[in-house]
NUDOMI-619197 format. One record per residue (C-alpha): residue in one letter; x, y, z. Coordinates in steps of 0.25 Angstrom, whole numbers, padded with zeros to 4 digits, always signed. Layout:
N
AXYZ ...
END
This chain:
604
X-0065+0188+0129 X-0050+0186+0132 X-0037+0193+0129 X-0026+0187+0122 X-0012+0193+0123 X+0001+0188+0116 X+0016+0194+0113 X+0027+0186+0104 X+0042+0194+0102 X+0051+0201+0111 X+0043+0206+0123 X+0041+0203+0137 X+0028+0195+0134 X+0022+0193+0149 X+0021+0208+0147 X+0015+0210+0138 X+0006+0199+0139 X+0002+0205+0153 X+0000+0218+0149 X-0009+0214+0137 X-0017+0205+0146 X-0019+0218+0156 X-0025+0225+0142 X-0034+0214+0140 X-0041+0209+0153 X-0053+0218+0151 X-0055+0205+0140 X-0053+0193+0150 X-0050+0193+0165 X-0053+0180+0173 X-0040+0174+0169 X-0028+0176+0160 X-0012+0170+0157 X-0002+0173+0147 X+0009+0163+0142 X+0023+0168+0139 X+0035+0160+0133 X+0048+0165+0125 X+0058+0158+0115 X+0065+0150+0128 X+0051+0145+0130 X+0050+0150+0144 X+0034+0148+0146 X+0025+0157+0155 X+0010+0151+0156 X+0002+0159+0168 X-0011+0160+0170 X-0020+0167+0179 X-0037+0169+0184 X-0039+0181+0185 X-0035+0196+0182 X-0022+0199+0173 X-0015+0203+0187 X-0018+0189+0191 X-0010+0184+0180 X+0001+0195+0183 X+0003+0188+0197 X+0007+0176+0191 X+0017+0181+0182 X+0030+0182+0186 X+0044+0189+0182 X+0049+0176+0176 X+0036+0175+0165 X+0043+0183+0153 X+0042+0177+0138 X+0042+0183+0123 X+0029+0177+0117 X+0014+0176+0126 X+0001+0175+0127 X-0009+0181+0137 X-0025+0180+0140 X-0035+0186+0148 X-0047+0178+0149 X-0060+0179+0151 X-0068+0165+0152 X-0077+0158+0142 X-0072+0144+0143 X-0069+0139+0158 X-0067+0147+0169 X-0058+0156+0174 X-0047+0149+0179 X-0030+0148+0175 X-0032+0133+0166 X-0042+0142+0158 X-0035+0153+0157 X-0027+0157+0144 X-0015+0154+0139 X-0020+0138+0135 X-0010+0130+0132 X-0011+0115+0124 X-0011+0103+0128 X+0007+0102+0127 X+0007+0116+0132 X+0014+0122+0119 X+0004+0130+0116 X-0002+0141+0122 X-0013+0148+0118 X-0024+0161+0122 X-0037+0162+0117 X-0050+0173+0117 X-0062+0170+0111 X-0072+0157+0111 X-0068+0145+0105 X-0080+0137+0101 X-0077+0124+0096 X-0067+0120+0109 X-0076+0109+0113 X-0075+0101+0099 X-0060+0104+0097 X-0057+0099+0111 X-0065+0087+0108 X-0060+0084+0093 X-0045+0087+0095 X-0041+0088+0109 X-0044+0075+0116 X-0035+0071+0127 X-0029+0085+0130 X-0031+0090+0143 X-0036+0106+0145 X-0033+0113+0158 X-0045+0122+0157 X-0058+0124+0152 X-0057+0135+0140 X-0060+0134+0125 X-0044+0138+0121 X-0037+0128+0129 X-0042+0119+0116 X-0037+0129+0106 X-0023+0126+0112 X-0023+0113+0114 X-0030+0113+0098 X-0018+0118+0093 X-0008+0111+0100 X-0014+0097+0096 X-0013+0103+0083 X+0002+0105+0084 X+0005+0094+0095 X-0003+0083+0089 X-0005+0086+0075 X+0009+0091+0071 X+0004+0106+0066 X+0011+0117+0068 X+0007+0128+0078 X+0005+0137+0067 X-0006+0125+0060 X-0011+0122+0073 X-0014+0136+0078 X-0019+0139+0064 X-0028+0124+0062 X-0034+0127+0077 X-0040+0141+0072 X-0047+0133+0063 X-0053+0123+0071 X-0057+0133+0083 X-0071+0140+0082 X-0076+0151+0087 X-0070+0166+0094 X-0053+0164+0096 X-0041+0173+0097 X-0028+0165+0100 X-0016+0166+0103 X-0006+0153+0105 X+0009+0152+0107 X+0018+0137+0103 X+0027+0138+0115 X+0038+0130+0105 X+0036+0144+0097 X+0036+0154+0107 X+0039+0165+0096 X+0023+0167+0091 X+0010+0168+0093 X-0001+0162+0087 X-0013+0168+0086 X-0028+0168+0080 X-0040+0175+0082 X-0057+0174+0077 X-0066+0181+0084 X-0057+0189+0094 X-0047+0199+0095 X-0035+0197+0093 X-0023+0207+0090 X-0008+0206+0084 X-0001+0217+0092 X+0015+0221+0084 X+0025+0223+0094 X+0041+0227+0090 X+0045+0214+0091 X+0035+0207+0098 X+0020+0205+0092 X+0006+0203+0102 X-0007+0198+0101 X-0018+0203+0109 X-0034+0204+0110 X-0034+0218+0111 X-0025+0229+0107 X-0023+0237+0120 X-0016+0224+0125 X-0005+0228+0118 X-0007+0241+0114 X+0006+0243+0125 X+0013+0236+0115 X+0009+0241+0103 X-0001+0247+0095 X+0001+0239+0081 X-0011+0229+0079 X-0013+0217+0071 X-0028+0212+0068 X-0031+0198+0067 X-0042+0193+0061 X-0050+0180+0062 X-0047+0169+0059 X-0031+0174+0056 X-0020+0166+0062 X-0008+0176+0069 X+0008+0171+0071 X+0013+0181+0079 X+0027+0180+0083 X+0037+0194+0087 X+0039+0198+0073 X+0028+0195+0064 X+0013+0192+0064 X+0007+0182+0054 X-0007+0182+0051 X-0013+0170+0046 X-0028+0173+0039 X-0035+0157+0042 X-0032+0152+0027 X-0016+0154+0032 X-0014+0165+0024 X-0005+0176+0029 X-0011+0191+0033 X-0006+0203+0031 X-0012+0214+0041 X-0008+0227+0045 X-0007+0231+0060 X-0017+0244+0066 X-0013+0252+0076 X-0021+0251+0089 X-0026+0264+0094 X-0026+0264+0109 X-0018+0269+0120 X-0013+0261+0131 X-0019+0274+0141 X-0033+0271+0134 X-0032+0255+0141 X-0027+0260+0155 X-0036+0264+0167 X-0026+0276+0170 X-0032+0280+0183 X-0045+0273+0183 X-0048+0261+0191 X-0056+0255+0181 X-0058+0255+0166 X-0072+0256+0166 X-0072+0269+0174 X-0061+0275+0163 X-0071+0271+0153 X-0084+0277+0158 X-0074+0288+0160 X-0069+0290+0146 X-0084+0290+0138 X-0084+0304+0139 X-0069+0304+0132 X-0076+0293+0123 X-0089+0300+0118 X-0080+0315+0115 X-0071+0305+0108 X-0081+0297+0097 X-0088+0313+0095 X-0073+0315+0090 X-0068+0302+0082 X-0083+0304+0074 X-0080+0320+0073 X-0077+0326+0062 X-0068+0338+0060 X-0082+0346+0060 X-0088+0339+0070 X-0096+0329+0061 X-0099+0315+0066 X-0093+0306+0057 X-0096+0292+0054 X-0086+0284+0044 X-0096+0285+0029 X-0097+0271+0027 X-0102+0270+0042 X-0112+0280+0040 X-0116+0274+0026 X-0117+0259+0031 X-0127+0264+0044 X-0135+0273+0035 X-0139+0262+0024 X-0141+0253+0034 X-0158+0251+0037 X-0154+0245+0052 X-0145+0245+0063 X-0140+0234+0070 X-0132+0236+0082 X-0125+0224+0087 X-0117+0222+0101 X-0115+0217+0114 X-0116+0222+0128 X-0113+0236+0131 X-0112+0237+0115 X-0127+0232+0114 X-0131+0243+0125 X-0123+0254+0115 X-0131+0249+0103 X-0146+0251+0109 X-0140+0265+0116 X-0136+0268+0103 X-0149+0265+0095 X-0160+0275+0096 X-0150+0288+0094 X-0144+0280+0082 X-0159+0276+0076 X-0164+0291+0078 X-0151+0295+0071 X-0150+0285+0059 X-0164+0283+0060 X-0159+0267+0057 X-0166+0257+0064 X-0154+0250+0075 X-0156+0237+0083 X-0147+0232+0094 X-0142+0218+0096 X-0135+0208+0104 X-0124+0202+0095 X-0125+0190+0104 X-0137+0189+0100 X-0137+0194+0084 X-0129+0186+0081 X-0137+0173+0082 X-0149+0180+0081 X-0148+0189+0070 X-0162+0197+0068 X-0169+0199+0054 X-0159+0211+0050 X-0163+0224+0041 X-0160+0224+0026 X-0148+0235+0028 X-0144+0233+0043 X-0131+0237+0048 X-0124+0232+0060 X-0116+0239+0070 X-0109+0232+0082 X-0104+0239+0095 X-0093+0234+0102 X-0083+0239+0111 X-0072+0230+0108 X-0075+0228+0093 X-0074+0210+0097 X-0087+0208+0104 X-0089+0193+0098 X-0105+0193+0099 X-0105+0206+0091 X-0095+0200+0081 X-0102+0189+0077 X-0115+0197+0074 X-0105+0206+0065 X-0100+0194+0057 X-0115+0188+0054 X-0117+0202+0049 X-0108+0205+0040 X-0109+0191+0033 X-0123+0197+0031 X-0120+0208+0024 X-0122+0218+0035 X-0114+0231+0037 X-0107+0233+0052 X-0102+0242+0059 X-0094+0241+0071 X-0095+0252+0083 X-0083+0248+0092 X-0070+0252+0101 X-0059+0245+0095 X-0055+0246+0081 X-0050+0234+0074 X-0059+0226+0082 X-0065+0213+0077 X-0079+0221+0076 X-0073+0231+0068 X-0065+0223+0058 X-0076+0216+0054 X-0087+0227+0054 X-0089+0236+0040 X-0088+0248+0049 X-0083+0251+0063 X-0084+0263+0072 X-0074+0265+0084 X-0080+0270+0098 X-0066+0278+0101 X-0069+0272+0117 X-0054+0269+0119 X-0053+0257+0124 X-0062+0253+0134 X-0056+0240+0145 X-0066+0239+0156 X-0077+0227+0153 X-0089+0237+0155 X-0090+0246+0145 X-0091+0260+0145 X-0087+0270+0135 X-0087+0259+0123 X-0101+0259+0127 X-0103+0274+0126 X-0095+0275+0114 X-0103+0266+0106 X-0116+0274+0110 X-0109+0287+0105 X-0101+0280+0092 X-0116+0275+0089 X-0120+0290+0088 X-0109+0294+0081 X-0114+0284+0071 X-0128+0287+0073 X-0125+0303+0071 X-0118+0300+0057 X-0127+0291+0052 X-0139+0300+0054 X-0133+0312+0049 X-0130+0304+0035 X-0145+0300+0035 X-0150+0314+0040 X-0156+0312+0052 X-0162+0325+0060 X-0158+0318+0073 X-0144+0315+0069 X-0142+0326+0063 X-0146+0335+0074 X-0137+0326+0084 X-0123+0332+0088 X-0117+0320+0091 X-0105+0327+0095 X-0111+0336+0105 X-0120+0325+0111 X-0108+0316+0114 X-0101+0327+0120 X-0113+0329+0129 X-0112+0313+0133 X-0095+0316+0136 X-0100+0327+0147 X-0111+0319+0151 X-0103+0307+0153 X-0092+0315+0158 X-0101+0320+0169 X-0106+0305+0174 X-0092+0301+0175 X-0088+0315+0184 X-0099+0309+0195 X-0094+0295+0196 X-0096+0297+0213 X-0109+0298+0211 X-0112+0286+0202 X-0104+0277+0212 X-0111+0283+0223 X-0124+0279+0216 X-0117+0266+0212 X-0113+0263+0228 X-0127+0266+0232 X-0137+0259+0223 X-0128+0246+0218 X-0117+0243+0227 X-0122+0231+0232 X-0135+0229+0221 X-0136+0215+0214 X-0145+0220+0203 X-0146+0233+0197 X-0158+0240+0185 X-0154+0251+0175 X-0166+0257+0169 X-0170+0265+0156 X-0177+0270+0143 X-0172+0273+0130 X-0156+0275+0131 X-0156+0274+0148 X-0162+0260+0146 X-0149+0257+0135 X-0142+0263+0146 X-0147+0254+0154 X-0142+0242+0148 X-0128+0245+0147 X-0129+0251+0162 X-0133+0238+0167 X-0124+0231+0157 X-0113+0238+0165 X-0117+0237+0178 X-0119+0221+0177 X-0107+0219+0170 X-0096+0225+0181 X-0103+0225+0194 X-0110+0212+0191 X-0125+0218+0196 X-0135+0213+0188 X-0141+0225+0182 X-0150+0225+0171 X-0154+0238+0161 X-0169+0239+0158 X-0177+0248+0150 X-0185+0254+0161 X-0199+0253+0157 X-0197+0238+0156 X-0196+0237+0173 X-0209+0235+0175 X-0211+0225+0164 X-0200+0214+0171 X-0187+0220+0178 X-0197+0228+0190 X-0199+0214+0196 X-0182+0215+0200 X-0182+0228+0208 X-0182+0225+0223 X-0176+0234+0233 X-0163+0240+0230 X-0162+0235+0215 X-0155+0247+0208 X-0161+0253+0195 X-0154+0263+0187 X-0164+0271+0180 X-0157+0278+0166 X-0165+0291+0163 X-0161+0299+0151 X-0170+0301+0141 X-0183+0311+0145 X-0193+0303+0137 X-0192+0293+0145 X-0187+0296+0159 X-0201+0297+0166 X-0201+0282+0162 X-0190+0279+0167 X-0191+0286+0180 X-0203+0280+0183 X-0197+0266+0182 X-0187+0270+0192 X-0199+0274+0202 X-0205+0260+0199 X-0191+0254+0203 X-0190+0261+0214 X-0204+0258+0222 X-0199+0243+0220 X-0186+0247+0230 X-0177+0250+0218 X-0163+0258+0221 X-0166+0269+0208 X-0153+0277+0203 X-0158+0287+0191 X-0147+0292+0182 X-0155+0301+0172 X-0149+0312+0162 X-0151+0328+0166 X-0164+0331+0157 X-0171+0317+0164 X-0166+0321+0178 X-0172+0320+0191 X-0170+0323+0206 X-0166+0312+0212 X-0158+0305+0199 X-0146+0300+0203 X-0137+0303+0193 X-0139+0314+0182 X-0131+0313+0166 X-0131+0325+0158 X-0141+0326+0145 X-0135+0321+0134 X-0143+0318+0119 X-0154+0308+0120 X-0146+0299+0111 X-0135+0298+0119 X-0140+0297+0132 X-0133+0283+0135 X-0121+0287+0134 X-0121+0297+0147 X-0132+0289+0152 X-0122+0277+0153 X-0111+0283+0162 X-0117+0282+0176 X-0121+0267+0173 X-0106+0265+0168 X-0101+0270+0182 X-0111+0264+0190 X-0108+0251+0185 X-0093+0256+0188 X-0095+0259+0203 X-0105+0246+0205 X-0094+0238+0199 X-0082+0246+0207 X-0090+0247+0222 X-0094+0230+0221 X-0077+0228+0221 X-0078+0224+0206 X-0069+0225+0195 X-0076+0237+0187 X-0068+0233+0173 X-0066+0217+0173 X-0081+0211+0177 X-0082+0197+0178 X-0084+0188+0168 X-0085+0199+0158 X-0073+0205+0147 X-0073+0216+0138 X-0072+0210+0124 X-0083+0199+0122 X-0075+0192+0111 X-0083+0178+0113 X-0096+0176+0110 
END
């Protein structure tokens, strides 16, 4: 959960180096450091803890060079601090090397073929590098065998990239398990973890798969497959804008996010529109979903939230049976499966580790995947039968917003089709299209009265340790990811419960002041819930009601326009997304980089 930056040719590394760093913090922020050197071998090594600005302090007019390598970290193996911070170098200092991902087996290699060199830190990369220089050093390889003979050895999640300082010219880079990107300049070439680090650059892209070894010098790209066969690979064009990765006049991301959903839902309603505004679905899609007997959603965090939003509209629709899981925990746990089931991963960035590994236990079982996810050419969606894009935009802050909404929506888009090939009433009789646009306004509305969510906000959880959301139905999935957000960036511990489960456990934690958030949206079941918010509040509870119009009450603190039963979280979501927002922004915090938390969760 690192990003990884490098340049090779005839541009002002440092740079470009920064700048792509700047892209990428949202993946790493406790530390970072880039090494630059040219063909006069004049060698820049800087590192900082902290920020990418704390890195910028540190670098000076004179720190220029052709070829580099940059990283923003986020720790897994020792703490934050400058020896364990990226660029590595081996045990002579030739090589220098950056690393994301997880390497397994570091103990063992340390032990079997590094005895008697010396580390500076702590991390699980330092050995990669100093691997490789034995191998060139000691055993008389060539960096090319060396780089190429250490891949082998090393187990586990990885993308590299290493410069020889004695060839200052090239790159060396490969990658399993994590993303990594050739970026094709006009006489200069750049690797990079995401796209929009270089999108500045460039907007000609070339994949590399696992397990494929990359020399990437100014002119040329060689691409290596493990057997040291030569690849041929056509570049794609990325499609983003460097206006969709700025903050424009927002102070935070996470605020421009929760402010574009509305944008977002009028924008899937078009991508899956047909010119007589049909909602369409790729046939193979539909087919797939349709002969399948069980659906399986698989996904992590804000995604596993998305996947039980989305499973009673989609079962009343397809009238398929859908389970939601863990991928941590599928994966090592995989439960007695239907005969014809079919799997379907959520995921914003497309590189969620957990959910890949689950993806890839599948389909060696024969299974059928689909991938619902933000970014195309993602590992996700490579490696899926079938993948459907949200058309979010790119989303930067850590706490997700509108790739949450998104998958909700592109899940009823889904949903909608597939129930209209089977002929299902419900389906049928659901206009999509008009419902969504319905959710745009209602959303639109929420975000008009942001003054009077922070002023609920400065009340009821400025100074709080422990926060409740409660709910049924769709308020209770609601729930979770409200909680989800709110923990996650103001660091109060806050739990999302179904709210008739209070007085079976979670009653005995409300004392005076605790706030509960009571979800009420669905008329069924309001009474219910409104009488667990009078139970919490004749224990001293600090009760905030958000509730739609037709559940509505004197007194409720904050009222979302109607919108269809099966899309209820959707607007219900935005006040708990802006809550979280103010809760973070009024305790001082950083609202988009949380501590100990990145955006792409490329490790397991």
């Amino acid at each position: 959960m690192c990003g990884i930056v490098g340049v090779v040719g005839s541009r002002n590394a440092t740079d470009i180096l920064i700048q792509g760093l700047q892209k990428l913090e949202y993946r790493g922020y406790d530390s970072s450091g880039i090494f630059v050197t040219d063909e006069e071998h004049n060698e820049h090594l800087i590192k900082a803890v902290g920020r990418i600005s704390e890195l910028q302090r540190k670098i000076g007019i004179d720190v220029n060079g052709t070829t580099g390598i940059g990283h923003t970290r986020w720790a897994t193996h020792g703490k934050p601090t400058e020896n364990n911070a990226h660029p590595h170098v081996s045990e002579s200092g030739r090589f220098v090397l950056v690393h994301n991902g997880v390497i397994e087996n570091f103990l063992e290699i340390k032990n079997e073929y590094l005895e008697g060199h010396h580390f500076l830190g702590q991390t699980d990369t330092e050995v990669a590098v100093h691997l490789i220089g034995k191998f060139v050093e000691e055993d008389g390889m060539t960096t090319k065998e060396a780089f190429c003979k250490a891949l082998d050895i090393i187990v586990g999640s990885f993308a590299f990239v290493m410069i020889d300082k004695e060839e200052p010219d090239t790159l060396y880079v490969g990658k399993n398990k994590s993303p990594l990107l050739v970026a094709l300049g006009n006489g200069y070439n750049m690797v990079c973890s995401d796209a929009m680090a270089m999108i500045r650059e460039t907007h000609d892209f070339l994949e590399i798969h696992d397990g494929e070894r990359v020399i990437v010098k100014a002119d040329s790209v060689e691409i290596l497959n493990e057997a040291g066969e030569l690849v041929s690979r056509e570049p794609f064009v990325a499609e983003l804008d460097l206006s969709d990765i700025g903050k424009g006049t927002y102070p935070y991301y996470m605020m421009k996010e929760i402010d574009e959903q509305p944008a977002v839902m009028r924008r899937i309603s078009s991508k899956y529109t047909d010119e007589n505004g049909n909602v369409v679905v790729d046939s193979e899609i539909v087919q797939a979903v349709n002969d399948s007997d069980r659906v399986y959603i698989v996904a992590c965090g804000t995604s596993y939230h998305a996947g039980w939003a989305s499973k009673m509209f989609f079962e009343k629709m397809t009238e398929i049976p859908v389970e939601v899981h863990l991928a941590s925990e599928f994966g090592y746990n995989i439960p007695l499966l239907s005969k014809k089931p079919l799997f379907i991963f959520l995921s914003q960035s497309g590189e969620t580790a957990d959910s890949r590994q689950v993806l890839v236990k599948v389909s060696k079982l024969g299974h059928k995947v689909l991938t619902i996810t933000n970014v195309a050419g993602s590992t996700l969606s490579r490696e899926a039968d079938y993948t459907m894009l949200l058309h979010a935009g790119p989303e930067i802050a850590v706490a997700s917003t509108k790739a949450y909404t998104a998958q909700i929506a592109t899940m009823a888009v889904l949903a909608k089709t597939v129930g209209v090939f089977r002929k299902n009433t419900i389906a049928e009789e659901f206009d999509l299209t008009k419902e969504l646009g319905l959710v745009a306004n209602a959303m639109s509305a929420v975000v008009a009265e942001k003054e009077v969510i922070e002023a609920i906000t400065a009340e009821n959880l400025l100074t709080t340790r422990n926060a409740f959301y409660i709910g049924r139905g769709n308020d209770y999935y609601v729930s979770m990811e409200a909680a989800l957000k709110m923990k996650e960036i103001s660091y109060i511990q806050c739990e999302g419960f179904a709210a008739g489960e209070l007085k079976h456990g979670t009653i005995a934690l409300i004392e005076d002041g605790t706030p509960v958030l009571a979800m009420i949206s669905q008329k069924e079941v309001a009474a219910h819930t409104r009488g667990n918010v009078m139970e919490v509040l004749s224990r001293g509870a600090n009760t905030i009601v958000i509730s739609s119009e037709e559940c509505a009450e004197v007194g409720d603190d904050f009222v979302i326009n109607t919108v269809h039963p099966f899309l209820t979280t959707l607007a219900m979501v935005v006040p708990a997304q802006l809550i979280a927002y103010y809760a973070t922004l009024q305790r001082g915090l950083d609202v988009d980089k949380p501590r100990n938390l990145a955006k792409s969760v490329t490790v397991e």
